[in-house]
C-alpha positions as a Python dict, from the first residue, in 0.01 Angstrom:
ca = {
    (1, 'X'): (0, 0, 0),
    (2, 'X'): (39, 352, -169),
    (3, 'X'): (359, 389, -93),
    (4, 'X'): (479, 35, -228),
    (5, 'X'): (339, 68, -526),
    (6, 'X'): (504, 419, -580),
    (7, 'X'): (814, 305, -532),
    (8, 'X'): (766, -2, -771),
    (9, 'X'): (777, -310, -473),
    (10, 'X'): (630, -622, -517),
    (11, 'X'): (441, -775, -290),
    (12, 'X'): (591, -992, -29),
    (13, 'X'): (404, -1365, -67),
    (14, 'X'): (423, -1278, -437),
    (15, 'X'): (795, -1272, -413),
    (16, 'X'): (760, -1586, -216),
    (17, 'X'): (604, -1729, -470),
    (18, 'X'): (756, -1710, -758),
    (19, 'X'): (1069, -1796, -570),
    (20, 'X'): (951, -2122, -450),
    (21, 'X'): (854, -2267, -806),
    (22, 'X'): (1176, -2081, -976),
    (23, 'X'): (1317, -2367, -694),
    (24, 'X'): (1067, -2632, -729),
    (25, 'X'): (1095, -2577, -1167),
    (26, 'X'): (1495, -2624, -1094),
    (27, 'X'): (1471, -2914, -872),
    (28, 'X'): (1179, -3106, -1113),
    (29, 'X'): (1463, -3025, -1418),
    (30, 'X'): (1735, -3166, -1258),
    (31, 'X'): (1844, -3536, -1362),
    (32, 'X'): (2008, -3742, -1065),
    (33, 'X'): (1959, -3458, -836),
    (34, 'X'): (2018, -3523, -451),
    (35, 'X'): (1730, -3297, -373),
    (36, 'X'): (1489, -3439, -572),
    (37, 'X'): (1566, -3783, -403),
    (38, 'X'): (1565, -3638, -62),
    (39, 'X'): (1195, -3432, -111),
    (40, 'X'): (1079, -3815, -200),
    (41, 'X'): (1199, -3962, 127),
    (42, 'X'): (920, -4116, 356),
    (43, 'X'): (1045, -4085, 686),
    (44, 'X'): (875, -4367, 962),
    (45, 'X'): (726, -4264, 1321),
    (46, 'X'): (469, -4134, 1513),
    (47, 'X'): (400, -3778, 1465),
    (48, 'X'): (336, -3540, 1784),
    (49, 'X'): (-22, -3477, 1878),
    (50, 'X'): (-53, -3103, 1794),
    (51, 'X'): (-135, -2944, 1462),
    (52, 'X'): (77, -3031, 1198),
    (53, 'X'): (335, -2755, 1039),
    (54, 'X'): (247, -2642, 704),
    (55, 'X'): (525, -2804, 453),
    (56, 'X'): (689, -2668, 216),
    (57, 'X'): (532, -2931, -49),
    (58, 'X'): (164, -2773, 58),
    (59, 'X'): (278, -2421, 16),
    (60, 'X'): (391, -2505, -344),
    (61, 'X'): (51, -2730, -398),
    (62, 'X'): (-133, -2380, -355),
    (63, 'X'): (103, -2173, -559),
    (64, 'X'): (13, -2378, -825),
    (65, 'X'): (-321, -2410, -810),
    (66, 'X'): (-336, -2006, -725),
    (67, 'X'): (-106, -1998, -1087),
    (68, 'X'): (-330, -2272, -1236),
    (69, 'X'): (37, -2442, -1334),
    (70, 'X'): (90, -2813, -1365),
    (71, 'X'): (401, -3025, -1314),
    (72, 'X'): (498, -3122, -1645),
    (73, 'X'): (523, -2738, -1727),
    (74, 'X'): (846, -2751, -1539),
    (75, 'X'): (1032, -2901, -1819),
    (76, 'X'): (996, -2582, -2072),
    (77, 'X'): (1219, -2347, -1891),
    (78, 'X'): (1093, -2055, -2064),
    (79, 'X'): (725, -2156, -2040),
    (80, 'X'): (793, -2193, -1691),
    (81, 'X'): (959, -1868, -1589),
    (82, 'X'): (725, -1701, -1776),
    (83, 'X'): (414, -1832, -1551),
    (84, 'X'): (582, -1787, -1235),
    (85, 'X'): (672, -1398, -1287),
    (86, 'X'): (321, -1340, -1324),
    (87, 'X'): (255, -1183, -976),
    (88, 'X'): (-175, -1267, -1081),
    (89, 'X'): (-325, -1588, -1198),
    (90, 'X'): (-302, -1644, -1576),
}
C-alpha cells in the first residue's frame, strides 16, 4: 500500500468504478442506443440451481449507493464525471 501510493496508483476497484458509471452515464445519455435496449431485455427460462453470478447491473447498484449518486444525475455530463472521479464517497 506504501508503495502505490508513492508512485501515485489508484486503487484497483476504484478504477473499476468509476469506469463502470463513466459506461453506465454514456449508455443512460444515449438516445436510441442498442445497448440501452439490450440491458432492458428480459430473457425467459429456468435458471440453474447454484448461486447466482453477480451482474453487472448489481455491481453498478452498489457503486452508486457507495457514491450516494442517482440516475437522473447521468444527464449533466459534467455533474456526472465529476462524482464518479471521486475515488471516496461525496
Amino acid at each position: 500500500m506504501e508503495v502505490r501510493d508513492m508512485c501515485g496508483v489508484e486503487d484497483l476497484s476504484v478504477k473499476l468504478r468509476q469506469r463502470r458509471l463513466r459506461w453506465f452515464g454514456q449508455v443512460r445519455r444515449a438516445e436510441g442506443s442498442l445497448v440501452k435496449e439490450v440491458e432492458e431485455v428480459k430473457i425467459g427460462g429456468k435458471r440453474p440451481v447454484e448461486r447466482p453470478k453477480k451482474k453487472w447491473g448489481a455491481c453498478l447498484i452498489e457503486d452508486m449507493i457507495t457514491l450516494r449518486t442517482e440516475e437522473h444525475m447521468t444527464q449533466d455530463r459534467q455533474l456526472w464525471k465529476a462524482v464518479i472521479t471521486h475515488p471516496t464517497p461525496l
